[in-house]
C-alpha positions in Angstrom: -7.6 -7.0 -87.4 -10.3 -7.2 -85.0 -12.3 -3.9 -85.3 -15.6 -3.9 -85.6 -17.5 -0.6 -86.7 -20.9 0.6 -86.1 -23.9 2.3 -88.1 -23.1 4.0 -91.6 -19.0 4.1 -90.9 -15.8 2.9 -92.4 -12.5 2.0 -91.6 -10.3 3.3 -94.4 -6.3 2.8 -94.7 -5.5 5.6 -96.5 -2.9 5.9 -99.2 0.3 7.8 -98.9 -0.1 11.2 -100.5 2.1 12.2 -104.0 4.9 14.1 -102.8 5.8 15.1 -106.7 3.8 15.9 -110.1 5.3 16.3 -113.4 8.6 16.5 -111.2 7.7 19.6 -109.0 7.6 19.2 -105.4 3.9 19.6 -104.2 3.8 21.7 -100.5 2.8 19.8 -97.1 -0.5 22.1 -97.8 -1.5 20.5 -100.9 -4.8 18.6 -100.5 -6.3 16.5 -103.7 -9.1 14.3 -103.1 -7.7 11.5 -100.8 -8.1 7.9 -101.5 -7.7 4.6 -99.4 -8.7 0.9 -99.1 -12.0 0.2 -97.2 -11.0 -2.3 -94.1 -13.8 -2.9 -92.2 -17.7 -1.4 -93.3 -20.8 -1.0 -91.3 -24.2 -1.5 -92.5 -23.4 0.5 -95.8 -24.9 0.1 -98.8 -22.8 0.6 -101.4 -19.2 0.0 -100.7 -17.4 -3.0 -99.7 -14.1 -4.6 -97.6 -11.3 -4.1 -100.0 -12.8 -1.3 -102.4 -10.5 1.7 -102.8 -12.6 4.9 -102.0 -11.8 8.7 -103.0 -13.2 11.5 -100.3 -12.2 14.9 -99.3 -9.1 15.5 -97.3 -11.4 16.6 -94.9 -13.7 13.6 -94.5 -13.8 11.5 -91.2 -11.6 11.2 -87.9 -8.2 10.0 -87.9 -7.4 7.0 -85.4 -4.6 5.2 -84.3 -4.9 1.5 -84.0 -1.5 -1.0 -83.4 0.4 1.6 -84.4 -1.0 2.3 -87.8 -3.0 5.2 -89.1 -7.1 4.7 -89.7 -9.5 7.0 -91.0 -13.2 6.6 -90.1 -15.9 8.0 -91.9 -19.6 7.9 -93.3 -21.0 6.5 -96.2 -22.2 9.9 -97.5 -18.6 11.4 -97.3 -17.3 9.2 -100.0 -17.1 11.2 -103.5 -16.4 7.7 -105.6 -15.4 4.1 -105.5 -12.9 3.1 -107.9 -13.9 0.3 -109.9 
């Protein structure tokens, strides 16, 4: 990939969403805490290419880049990195 992001930001392919828990089926409207695998950072502090990041289904602006799904966002809209 040859993306190269700017100030604070992150380039995050985000995980598919559950579609069942315990065996229900969970609605197109459910929304948990999102996470996704950090491509490409800016001058961030904390977090890393190839950390998997939680944040809010809210978080960021979608983008569409060679026919795949990005998310960019800050550094101070990440709730966790998994470790």
């Amino acid at each position: 990939m040859s993306l190269t992001i700017r100030g604070d930001r992150l380039i995050v392919k985000v995980a598919e969403p559950p579609t069942e828990h315990h065996g229900l089926h969970l609605p197109d409207s459910y929304a948990p805490d999102v996470m996704g695998t950090v491509i490409a950072a800016g001058s961030v502090r904390d977090v890393q290419v190839d950390d998997v990041v939680i944040f809010p289904p809210s978080a960021g602006q979608v983008v569409e880049y060679e026919n795949a799904r990005y998310l960019v966002l800050h550094e101070d809209e990440l709730i966790a990195v998994v470790e």
